[in-house]
C-alpha positions as CSV (number, residue, x, y, z in Angstrom):
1,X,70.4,28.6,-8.4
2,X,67.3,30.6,-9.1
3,X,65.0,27.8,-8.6
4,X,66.3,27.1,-4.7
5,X,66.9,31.1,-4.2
6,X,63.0,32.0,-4.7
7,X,61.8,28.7,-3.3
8,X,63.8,29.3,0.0
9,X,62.1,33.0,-0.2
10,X,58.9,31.1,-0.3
11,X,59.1,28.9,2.4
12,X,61.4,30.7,4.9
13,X,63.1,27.3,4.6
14,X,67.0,26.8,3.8
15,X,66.3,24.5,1.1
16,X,69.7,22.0,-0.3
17,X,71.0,21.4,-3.8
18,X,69.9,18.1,-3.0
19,X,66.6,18.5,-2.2
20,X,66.4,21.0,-4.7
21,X,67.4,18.1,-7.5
22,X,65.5,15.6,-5.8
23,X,62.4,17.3,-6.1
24,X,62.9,18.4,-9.3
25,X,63.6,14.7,-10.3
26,X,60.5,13.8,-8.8
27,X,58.3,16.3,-10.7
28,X,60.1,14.9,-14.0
29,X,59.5,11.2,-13.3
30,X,55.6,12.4,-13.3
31,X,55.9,14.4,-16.5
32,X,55.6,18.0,-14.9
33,X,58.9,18.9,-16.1
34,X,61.1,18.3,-18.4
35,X,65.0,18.9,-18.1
36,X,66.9,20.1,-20.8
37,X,70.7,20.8,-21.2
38,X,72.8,23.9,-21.8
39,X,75.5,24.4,-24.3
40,X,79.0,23.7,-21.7
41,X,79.9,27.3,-20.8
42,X,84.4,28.3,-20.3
43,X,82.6,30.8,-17.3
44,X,81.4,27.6,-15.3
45,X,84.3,25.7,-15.7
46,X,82.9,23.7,-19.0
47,X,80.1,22.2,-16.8
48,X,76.4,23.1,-18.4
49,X,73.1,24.6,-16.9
50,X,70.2,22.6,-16.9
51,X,67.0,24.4,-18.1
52,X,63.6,22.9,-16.2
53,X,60.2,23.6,-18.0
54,X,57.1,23.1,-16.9
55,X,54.8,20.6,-19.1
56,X,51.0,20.9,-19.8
57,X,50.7,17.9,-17.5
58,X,52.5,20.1,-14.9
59,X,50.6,23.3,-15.6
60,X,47.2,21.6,-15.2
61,X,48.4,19.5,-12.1
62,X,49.2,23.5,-11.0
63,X,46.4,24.7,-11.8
64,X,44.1,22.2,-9.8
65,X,46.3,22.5,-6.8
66,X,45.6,25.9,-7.1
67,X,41.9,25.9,-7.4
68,X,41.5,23.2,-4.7
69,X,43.4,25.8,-2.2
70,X,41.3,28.2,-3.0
71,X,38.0,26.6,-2.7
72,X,39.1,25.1,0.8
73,X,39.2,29.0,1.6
74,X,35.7,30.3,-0.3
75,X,33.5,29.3,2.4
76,X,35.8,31.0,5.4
77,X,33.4,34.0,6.2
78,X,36.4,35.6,8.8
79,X,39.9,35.5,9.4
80,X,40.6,32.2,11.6
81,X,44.2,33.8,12.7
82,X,44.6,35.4,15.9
């Protein structure tokens, strides 16, 4: 529920549970995350939380992502918007 609250922040986009799990299925396939279960809680009707983590293969994938963003931007000597 946290996960598709800020990402919808984010984006400005109503994002689904199901694209939500989706892509978070997608990121574990590639070893960026890794999914772990909760204990089964009498609040949520018996039904556990699942717990996403990012791996060091996710945090460096991140991480160049990041710096190849920024490097598209280093050379940009004034603002492009109007």
């Amino acid at each position: 529920m946290a996960v598709k609250k800020s990402v919808s922040q984010k984006t400005g986009r109503i994002l689904s549970y199901g694209g939500l799990y989706f892509m978070l299925a997608q990121l574990a396939k590639k070893g960026f995350v890794i999914k772990t279960e909760g204990e089964p809680s009498p609040r949520r009707g018996g039904r556990r939380k699942y717990y996403y983590t990012l791996t060091q293969k996710g945090k460096k994938a991140l991480r160049t992502s990041f710096e190849f963003q920024k490097s598209l931007w280093r050379d940009v000597k004034e603002p492009v918007f109007d």
